[in-house]
Each structure stands twice: as structure tokens, then as C-alpha cells.
C-alpha positions as CSV (number, residue, x, y, z in Angstrom):
1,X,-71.1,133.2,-9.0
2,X,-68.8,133.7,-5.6
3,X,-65.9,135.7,-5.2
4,X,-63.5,132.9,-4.3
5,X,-59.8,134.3,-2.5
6,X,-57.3,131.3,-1.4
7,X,-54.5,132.0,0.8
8,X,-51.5,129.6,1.3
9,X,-47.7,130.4,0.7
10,X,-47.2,128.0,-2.5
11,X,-48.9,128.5,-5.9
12,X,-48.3,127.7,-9.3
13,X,-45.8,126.9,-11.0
14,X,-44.5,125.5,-7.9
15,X,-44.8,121.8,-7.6
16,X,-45.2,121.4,-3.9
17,X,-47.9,119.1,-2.8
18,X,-50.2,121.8,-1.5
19,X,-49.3,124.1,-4.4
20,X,-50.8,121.4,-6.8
21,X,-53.9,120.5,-5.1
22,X,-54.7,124.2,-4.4
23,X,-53.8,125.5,-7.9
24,X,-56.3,122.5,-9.4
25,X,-59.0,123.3,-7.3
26,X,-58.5,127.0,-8.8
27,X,-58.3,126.4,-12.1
28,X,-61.1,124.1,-11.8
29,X,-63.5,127.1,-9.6
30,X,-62.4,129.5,-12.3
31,X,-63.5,127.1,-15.0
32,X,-66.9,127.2,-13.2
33,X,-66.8,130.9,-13.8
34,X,-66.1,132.3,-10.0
35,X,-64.2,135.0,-9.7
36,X,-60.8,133.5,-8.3
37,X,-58.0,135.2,-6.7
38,X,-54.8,133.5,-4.6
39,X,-52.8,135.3,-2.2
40,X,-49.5,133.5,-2.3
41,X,-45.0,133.8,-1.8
42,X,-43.2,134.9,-4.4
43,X,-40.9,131.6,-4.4
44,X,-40.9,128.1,-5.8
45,X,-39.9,125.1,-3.4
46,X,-36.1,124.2,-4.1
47,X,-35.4,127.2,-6.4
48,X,-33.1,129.6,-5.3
49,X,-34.2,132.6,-6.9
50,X,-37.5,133.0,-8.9
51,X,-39.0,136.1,-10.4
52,X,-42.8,135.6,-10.5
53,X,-45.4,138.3,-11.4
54,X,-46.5,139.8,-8.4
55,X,-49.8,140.3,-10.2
56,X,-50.7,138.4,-13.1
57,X,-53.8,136.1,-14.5
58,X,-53.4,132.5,-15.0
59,X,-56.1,130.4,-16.3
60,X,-58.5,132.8,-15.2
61,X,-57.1,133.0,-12.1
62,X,-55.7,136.0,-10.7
63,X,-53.0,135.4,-8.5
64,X,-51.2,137.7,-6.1
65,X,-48.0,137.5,-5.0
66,X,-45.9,138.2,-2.0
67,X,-43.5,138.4,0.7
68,X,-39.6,138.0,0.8
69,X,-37.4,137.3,-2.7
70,X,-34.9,134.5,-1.8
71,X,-33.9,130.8,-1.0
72,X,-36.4,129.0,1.2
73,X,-34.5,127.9,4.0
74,X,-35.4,125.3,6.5
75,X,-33.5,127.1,9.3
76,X,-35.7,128.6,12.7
77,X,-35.0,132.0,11.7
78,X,-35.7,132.4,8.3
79,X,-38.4,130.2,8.1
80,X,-40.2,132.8,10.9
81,X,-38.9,135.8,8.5
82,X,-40.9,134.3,5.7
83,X,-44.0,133.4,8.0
84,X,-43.9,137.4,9.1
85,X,-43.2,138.5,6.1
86,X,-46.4,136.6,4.5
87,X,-48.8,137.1,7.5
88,X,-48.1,141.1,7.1
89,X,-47.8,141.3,3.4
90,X,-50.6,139.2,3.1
91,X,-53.1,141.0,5.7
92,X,-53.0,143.9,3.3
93,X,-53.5,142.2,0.5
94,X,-56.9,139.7,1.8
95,X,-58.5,143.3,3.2
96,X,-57.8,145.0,-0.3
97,X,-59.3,142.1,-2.2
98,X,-62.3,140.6,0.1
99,X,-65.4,142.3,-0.8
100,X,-69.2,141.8,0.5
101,X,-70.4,138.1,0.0
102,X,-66.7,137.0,-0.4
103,X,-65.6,133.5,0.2
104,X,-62.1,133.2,2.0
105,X,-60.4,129.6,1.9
106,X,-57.4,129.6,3.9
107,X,-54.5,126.7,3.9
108,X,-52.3,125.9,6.7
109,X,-48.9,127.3,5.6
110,X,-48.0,129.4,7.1
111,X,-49.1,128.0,10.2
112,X,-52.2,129.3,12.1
113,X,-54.2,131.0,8.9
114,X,-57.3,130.5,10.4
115,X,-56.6,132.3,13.6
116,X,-55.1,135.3,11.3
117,X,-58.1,135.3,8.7
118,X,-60.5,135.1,11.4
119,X,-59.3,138.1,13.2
120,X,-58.9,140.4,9.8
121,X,-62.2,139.7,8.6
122,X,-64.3,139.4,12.5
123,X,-66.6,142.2,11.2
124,X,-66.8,141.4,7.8
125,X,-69.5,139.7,5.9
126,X,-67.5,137.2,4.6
127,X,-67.5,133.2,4.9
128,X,-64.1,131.3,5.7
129,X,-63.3,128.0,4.8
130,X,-60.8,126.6,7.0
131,X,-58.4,124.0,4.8
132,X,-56.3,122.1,7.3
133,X,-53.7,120.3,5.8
134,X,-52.3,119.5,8.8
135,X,-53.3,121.0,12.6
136,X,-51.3,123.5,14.3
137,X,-50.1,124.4,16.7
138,X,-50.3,120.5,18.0
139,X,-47.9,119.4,15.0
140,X,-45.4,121.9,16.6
141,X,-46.0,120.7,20.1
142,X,-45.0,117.6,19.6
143,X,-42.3,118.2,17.1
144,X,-40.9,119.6,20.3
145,X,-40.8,123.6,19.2
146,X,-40.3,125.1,22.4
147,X,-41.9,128.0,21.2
148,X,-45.0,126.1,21.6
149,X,-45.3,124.4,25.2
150,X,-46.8,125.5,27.9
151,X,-49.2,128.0,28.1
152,X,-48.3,129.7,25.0
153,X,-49.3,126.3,23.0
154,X,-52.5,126.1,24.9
155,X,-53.3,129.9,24.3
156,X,-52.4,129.3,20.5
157,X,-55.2,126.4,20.4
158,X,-57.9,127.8,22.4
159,X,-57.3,130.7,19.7
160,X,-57.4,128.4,16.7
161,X,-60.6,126.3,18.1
162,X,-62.0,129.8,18.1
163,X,-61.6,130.8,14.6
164,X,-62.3,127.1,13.5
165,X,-66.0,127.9,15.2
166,X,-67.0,131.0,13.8
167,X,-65.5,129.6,10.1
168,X,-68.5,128.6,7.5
169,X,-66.3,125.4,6.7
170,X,-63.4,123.6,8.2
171,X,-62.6,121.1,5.7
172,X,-60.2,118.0,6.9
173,X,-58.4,115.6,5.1
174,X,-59.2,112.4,6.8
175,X,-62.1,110.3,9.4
176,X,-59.2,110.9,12.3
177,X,-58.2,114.8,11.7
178,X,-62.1,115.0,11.6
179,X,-62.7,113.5,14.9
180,X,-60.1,115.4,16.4
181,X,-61.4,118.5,15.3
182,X,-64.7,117.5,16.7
183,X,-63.2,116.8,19.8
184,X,-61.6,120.4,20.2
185,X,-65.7,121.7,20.2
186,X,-65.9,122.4,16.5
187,X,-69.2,121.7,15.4
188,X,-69.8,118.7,13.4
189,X,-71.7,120.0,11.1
190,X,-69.2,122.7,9.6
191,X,-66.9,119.9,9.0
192,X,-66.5,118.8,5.3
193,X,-63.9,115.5,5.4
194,X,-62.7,116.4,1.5
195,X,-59.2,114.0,0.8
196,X,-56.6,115.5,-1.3
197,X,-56.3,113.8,-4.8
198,X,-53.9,113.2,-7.8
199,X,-54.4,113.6,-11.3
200,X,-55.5,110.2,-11.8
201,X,-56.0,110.0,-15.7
202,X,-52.0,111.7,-15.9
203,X,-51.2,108.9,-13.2
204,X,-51.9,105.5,-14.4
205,X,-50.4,101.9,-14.0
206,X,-47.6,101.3,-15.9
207,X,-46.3,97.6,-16.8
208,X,-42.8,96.9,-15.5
209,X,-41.7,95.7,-19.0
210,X,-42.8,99.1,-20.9
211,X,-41.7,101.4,-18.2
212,X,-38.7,103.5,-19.7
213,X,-37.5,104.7,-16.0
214,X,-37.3,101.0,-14.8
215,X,-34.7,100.5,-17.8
216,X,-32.9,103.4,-17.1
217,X,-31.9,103.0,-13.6
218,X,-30.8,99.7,-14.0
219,X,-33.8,97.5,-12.0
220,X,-34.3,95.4,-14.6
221,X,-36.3,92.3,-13.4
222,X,-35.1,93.2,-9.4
223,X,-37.9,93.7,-6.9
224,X,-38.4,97.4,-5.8
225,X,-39.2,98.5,-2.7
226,X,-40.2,102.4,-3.8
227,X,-40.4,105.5,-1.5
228,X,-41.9,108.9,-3.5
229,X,-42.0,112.4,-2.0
230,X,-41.3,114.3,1.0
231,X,-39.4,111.9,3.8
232,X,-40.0,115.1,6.5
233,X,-39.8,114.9,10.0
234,X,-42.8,113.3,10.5
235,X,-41.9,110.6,9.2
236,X,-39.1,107.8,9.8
237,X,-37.0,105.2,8.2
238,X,-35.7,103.6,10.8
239,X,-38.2,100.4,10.3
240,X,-37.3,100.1,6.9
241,X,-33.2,100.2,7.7
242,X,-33.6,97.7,10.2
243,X,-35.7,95.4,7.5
244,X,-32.4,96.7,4.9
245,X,-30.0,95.0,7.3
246,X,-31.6,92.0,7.5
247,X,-32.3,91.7,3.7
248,X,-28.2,93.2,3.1
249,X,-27.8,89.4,0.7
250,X,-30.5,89.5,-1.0
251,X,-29.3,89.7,-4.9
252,X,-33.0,90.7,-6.2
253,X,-34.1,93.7,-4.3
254,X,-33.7,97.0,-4.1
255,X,-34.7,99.8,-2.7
256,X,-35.8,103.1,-4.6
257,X,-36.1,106.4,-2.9
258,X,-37.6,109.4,-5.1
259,X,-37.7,112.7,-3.8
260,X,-36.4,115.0,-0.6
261,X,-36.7,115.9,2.6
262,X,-35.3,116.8,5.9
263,X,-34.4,113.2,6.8
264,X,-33.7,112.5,3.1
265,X,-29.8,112.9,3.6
266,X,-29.7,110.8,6.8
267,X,-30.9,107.9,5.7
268,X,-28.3,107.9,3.0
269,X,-25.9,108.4,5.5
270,X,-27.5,105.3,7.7
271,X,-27.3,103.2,4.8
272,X,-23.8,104.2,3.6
273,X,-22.7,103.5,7.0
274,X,-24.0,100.0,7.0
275,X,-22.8,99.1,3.8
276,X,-26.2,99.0,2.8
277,X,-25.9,101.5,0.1
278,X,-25.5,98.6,-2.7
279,X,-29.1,98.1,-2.0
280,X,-30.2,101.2,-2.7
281,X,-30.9,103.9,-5.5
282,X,-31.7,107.4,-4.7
283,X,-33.7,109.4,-7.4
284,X,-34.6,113.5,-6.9
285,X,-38.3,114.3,-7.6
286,X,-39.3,113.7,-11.5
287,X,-41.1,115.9,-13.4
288,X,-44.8,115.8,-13.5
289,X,-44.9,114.4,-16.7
290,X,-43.1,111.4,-15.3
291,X,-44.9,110.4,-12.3
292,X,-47.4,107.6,-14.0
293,X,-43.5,106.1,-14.9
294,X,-41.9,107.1,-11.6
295,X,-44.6,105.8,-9.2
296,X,-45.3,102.7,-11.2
297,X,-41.2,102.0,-11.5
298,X,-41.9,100.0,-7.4
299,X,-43.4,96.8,-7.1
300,X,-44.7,98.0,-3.9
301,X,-44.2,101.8,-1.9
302,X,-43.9,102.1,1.5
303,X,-45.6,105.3,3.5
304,X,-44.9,106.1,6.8
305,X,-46.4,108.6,9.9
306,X,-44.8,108.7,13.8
307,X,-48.1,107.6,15.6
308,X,-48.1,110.8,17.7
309,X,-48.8,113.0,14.2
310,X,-52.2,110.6,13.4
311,X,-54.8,112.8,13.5
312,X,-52.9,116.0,13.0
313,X,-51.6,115.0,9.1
314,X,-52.4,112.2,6.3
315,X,-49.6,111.0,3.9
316,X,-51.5,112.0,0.9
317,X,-48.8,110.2,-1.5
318,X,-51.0,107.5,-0.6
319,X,-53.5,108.4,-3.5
320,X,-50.3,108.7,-5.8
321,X,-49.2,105.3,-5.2
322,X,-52.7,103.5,-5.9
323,X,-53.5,106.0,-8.5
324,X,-50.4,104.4,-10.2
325,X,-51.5,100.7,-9.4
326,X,-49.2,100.1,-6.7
327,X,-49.5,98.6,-3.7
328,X,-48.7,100.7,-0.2
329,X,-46.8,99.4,3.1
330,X,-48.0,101.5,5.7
331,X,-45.4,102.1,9.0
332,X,-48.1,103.5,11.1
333,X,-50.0,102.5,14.1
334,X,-52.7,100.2,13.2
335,X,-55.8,102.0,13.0
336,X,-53.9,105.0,11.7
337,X,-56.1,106.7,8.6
338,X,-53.9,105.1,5.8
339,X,-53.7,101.9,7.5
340,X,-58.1,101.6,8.1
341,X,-58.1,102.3,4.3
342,X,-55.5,99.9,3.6
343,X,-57.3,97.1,5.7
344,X,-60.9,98.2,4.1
345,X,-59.6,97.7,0.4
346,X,-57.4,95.0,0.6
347,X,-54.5,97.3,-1.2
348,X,-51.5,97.0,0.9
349,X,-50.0,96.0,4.1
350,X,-49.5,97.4,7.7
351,X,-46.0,97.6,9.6
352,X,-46.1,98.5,13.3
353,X,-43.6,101.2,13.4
354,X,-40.3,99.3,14.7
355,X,-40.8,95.9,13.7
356,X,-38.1,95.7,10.7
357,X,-38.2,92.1,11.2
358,X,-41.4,91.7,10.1
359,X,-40.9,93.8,6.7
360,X,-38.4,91.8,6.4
361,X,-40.6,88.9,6.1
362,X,-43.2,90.9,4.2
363,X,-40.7,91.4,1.7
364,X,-39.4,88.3,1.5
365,X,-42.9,86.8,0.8
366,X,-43.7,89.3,-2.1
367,X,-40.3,88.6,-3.4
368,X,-40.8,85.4,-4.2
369,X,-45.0,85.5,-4.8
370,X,-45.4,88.9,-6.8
371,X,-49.1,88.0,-7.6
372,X,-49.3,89.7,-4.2
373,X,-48.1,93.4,-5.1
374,X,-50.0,92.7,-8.1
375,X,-53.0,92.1,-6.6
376,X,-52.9,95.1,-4.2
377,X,-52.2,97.6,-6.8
378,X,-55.4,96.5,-8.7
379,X,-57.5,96.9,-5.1
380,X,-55.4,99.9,-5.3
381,X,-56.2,101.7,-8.4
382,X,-60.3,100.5,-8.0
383,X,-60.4,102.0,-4.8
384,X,-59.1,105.1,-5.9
385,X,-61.2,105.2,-9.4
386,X,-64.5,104.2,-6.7
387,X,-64.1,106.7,-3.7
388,X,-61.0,109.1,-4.4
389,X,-60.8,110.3,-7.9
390,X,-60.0,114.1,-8.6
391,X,-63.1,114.4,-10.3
392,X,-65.1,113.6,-7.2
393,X,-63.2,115.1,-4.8
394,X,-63.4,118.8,-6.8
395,X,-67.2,118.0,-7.4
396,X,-67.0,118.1,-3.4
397,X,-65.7,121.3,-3.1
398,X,-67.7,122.7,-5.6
399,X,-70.9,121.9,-4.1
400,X,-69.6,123.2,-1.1
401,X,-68.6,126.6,-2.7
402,X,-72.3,126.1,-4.3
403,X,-73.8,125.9,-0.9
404,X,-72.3,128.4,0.9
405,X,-72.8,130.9,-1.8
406,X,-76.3,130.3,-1.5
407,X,-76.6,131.5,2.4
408,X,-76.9,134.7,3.5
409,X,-73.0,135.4,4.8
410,X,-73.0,136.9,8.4
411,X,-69.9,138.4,10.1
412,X,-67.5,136.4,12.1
413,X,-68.0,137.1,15.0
């Protein structure tokens, strides 16, 4: 069986998005009995301070960590400390582990892995696996890091096409980031579109009625308008304040927003400022064991992506929210990735970014007809259970771990 090494800055325990998906593909390969190691930080997202092993075995898996100790910090500075910190720490650690035949799958945090594992291991008989999350260094560019413009973005690009060329595998998370991949001169056939997943039998539907969370906050028989997750800078809320103001009387709604984020505190400052606040209830991220409750507390979740970021990153809550049985209001451009699999399975709605009026309206309609949600969280939850299960998206990376351990590996290049 393969030597199997995954790099990326989260792990378990943490219970980032990235950090789960990657440590259940482990456990899963491990399972299968490859050998599995994961180079990863020594922190946990939101914790202050948190001694971790720097070598232990979990599941089978055996995990090192490294990097600095310490509060993860969304400041410039210390973000590029960590990023350093990893990218050295970690260089050490991928030559001391990767052996002969080794298979290398590299994440996107930090940023530009591929370029990195790509120049460590040029003359190396190894295969990479490129795991883009999201692409850099465009998602910087137009985030407007200045770092990035210019020449020094285009330099960064031409270097990352390069290393996403000579890798075995470039797996991508959606038709869009596929085709833009393509179009950057990777070859088609080294790209595997693999979507991330949820633990869809731990996620399930949950009737309003028997749902503990839904009593406890208060929502009673109101109609919930429910956001889950990261609300980062890629995203926006503007559409859905604009839809707030014009729904400000209306006794039976309210809107629920779970989770965190850089633009988490602003739109409770937006809201407060418009006396909008009554309207809303604002929840921090719930424990795994209460996401089927959590997720299934809305009647309907909206998801949202800035149209210049299609391409470049998919809101994978959207698996989340239909694993639950809940319909999705997508704030994207039209044939955005979410949006094209919204329109195919009949499980949601699409907003054009902007256009709070017609939310408004949305939500007025579903207000008063709920056999709508209703309906779309059962296209939801088949869709999901047909095309995006856990199940079948590890059975696609195991085959593709399968395959590649069949070849003969060749160096880099």
C-alpha cells in the first residue's frame, strides 16, 4: 500500500473546515491500511493556546506537528510569521519523511503549497497531488494584497501553473475552478474535480417540532432565515441587510446567523445601527455533535460568493445545508458553481448579488407558502444522497490514491 504524507496547516482536533475534510480522508486512507502521515501547525482555530503532541499517532495516523505556539491572529504580520514559520519548519519535516514511491498531497494553507512541494521534491521520485481549496495567488490579487500585483503576482502564477504541471494530480473542487485551471495550461487529464463533503449520516434533517435548538433560542413557529459558518471576506451581507430593511415589520421572521468570521462583527454592527437587530439572533459555531440540530434549526440558509472569487473558491457549506434537508439561497452570479447546481436540482433559489429587493420578495413568498423550503430541502438532501455523499467522494480519492500507486512514480521535473 502507498506511503500517503498530507500537508496543510490545520489537523485534528481542530474543527476548521479543511481540518475536517482532510483529517477524514486520513483516517479513512489509514483505514485502507496506507501508511499515513500529516505535516500540520501546532494550533487549533479560535483557541488561544493549545499544547498538541508534536508527534503522536491517531487512528493510525501519524501526525506531525509544527511551527509557532500562540494565538492565530488575522493581522498581515503574524499571519506571514505563521506562513514562514510552517513553510520552513515544514520543508524539514516533508524531506525527512518522503521516501521512494511516496505520495505527497498538499492543501492550500498556507498559500502556494504546490509551488513549495514542487521545488523540495523536483528530483525526487515522488507523485504530488495538488488539493486546491481555493487558487492562489488570484484570491489575493483580487482581495487587493498589494503584495500581489504586478509582476510579482504574475511571477507567483506562472510559478504555481508550473508546479500544477509536473504534479501527478491537481484535484479541484468544482466544474468552474476546473476550467480555470485548464485554462492556466494544466493538462486536463491530471485534473480530478473531487467536491468536499459532510458527514452526511451525522447530518440529517431534522423536523422543526423535535428540534431542541429551535426551542431554545426562542424561534418557535417564526420563519428562519439561517446563515452557518465562516462569513469571511469573500463573502458579503450587504444583499441580505438591504432585504432586512425592507422586511424590519415583519412579526414572523428572523434571521439566524451561526458561526464567525472577519465580516461577522460588522454585520452586527450594520444591523444594530438600523434597528434591525430585533430581527436577528446571533449564535457562535456549535459543536459537531449539534450540526444535524443547528443546520436544520432554518427553514431556508442563504450562501453567498463576490462574483470576482467564482472559480477561485466554492462555499462548501453548501453540502451542509442539503445534507440537513434545507434549502439554499445562493447571492452569487448566476451561473456561479453553487448556483448551476441549485438550478440542476431544483433545491434552492438564486439572488443576484445586490438585489435585496428581490429577497425580499423571496422571502415573503416562502413566508407565507412553506411547502416551498420544504420542497427544496427534499431536492436538497436527494441530491446530496445521489451525487455528493462522503462515501462517494472518499471512494474518489481512493481510487485515485489506487491509481497512482500503481504507476511507476518519475521525478518532478
Amino acid at each position: 500500500m502507498a506511503k500517503i504524507i498530507f500537508v496543510n496547516r490545520f489537523f485534528y482536533p481542530d474543527q476548521s473546515a479543511t481540518s475536517q475534510i482532510l483529517t477524514d480522508l486520513a483516517f479513512f486512507l489509514a483505514e485502507e491500511s496506507h501508511e499515513v502521515h500529516v505535516i500540520t501547525g501546532r494550533n487549533i482555530v479560535g483557541e488561544k493556546v493549545t499544547k498538541l503532541r508534536r508527534t503522536e499517532i491517531i487512528n493510525k495516523v501519524t501526525v506531525h506537528r509544527i511551527g509557532r505556539l500562540g494565538m492565530q491572529s488575522p493581522a498581515l504580520v503574524s499571519r506571514s510569521l505563521d506562513f514562514i514559520s510552517f513553510y520552513w519548519l515544514g520543508a524539514i519535516q516533508l524531506i525527512k519523511h518522503t521516501t521512494h514511491r511516496s505520495i505527497v498531497v498538499v492543501e492550500t494553507d498556507p498559500p502556494l503549497l504546490s509551488i513549495w512541494a514542487w521545488w523540495l521534491l523536483r528530483t525526487r521520485q515522488v507523485r504530488i497531488i495538488n488539493w486546491l481549496q481555493d487558487v492562489y495567488p488570484e484570491v489575493a490579487v483580487r482581495f487587493g494584497v498589494r503584495f500581489t500585483r504586478g509582476r510579482v503576482g504574475d511571477f507567483l502564477a506562472r510559478l504555481r501553473d508550473q508546479s500544477l504541471r509536473n504534479a501527478a494530480a491537481n484535484v479541484v473542487l468544482g466544474s468552474r475552478m476546473a476550467a480555470y485551471i485548464e485554462s492556466r495550461g494544466v493538462p486536463r487529464a491530471s485534473i480530478r474535480l473531487i467536491p468536499n463533503w459532510v458527514d452526511d449520516r451525522a447530518i440529517h434533517p431534522v423536523e422543526s417540532g423535535a428540534n431542541p435548538l429551535r426551542k431554545r433560542w426562542g424561534l418557535g413557529n417564526k420563519f428562519v432565515v439561517g446563515y452557518s459558518g465562516n462569513l469571511g471576506r469573500v463573502h458579503e451581507f450587504e444583499t441580505v441587510l438591504a432585504a432586512a430593511e425592507l422586511l424590519r415589520d415583519h412579526r414572523d421572521l428572523r434571521f439566524l446567523f451561526i458561526g464567525g468570521g472577519f465580516l461577522y462583527e460588522g454585520l452586527k454592527e450594520a444591523l444594530r445601527r438600523r434597528s434591525l437587530d430585533k430581527l436577528a439572533i446571533f449564535m457562535p459555531y456549535q459543536d459537531q455533535s449539534e450540526l444535524a440540530n443547528s443546520l436544520s434549526v432554518p427553514d431556508v440558509h442563504w450562501v453567498s460568493l463576490r462574483p470576482e472569487f467564482e472559480g477561485l473558491i466554492v462555499p462548501s457549506k453548501f453540502y451542509g445545508i442539503a445534507a440537513a434537508g434545507r434549502g439554499a439561497i445562493a447571492i452569487t452570479e448566476a451561473d456561479g458553481e453553487i448556483a448551476q447546481l441549485i438550478a440542476a436540482h431544483k433545491c434552492g433559489a438564486i439572488i443576484t448579488p445586490g438585489d435585496g429587493a428581490a429577497l425580499a420578495d423571496l422571502l415573503n413568498l416562502m413566508i407565507v407558502d412553506r411547502a416551498l423550503g420544504a420542497a427544496w430541502g427534499r431536492n436538497a438532501r436527494s441530491m446530496l444522497s445521489a451525487h455528493y455523499s462522503r462515501t462517494q467522494a472518499l471512494d474518489r480519492w481512493s481510487q485515485l490514491i489506487r491509481s497512482l500507486d500503481q504507476d511507476s512514480p518519475k521525478a518532478t521535473g
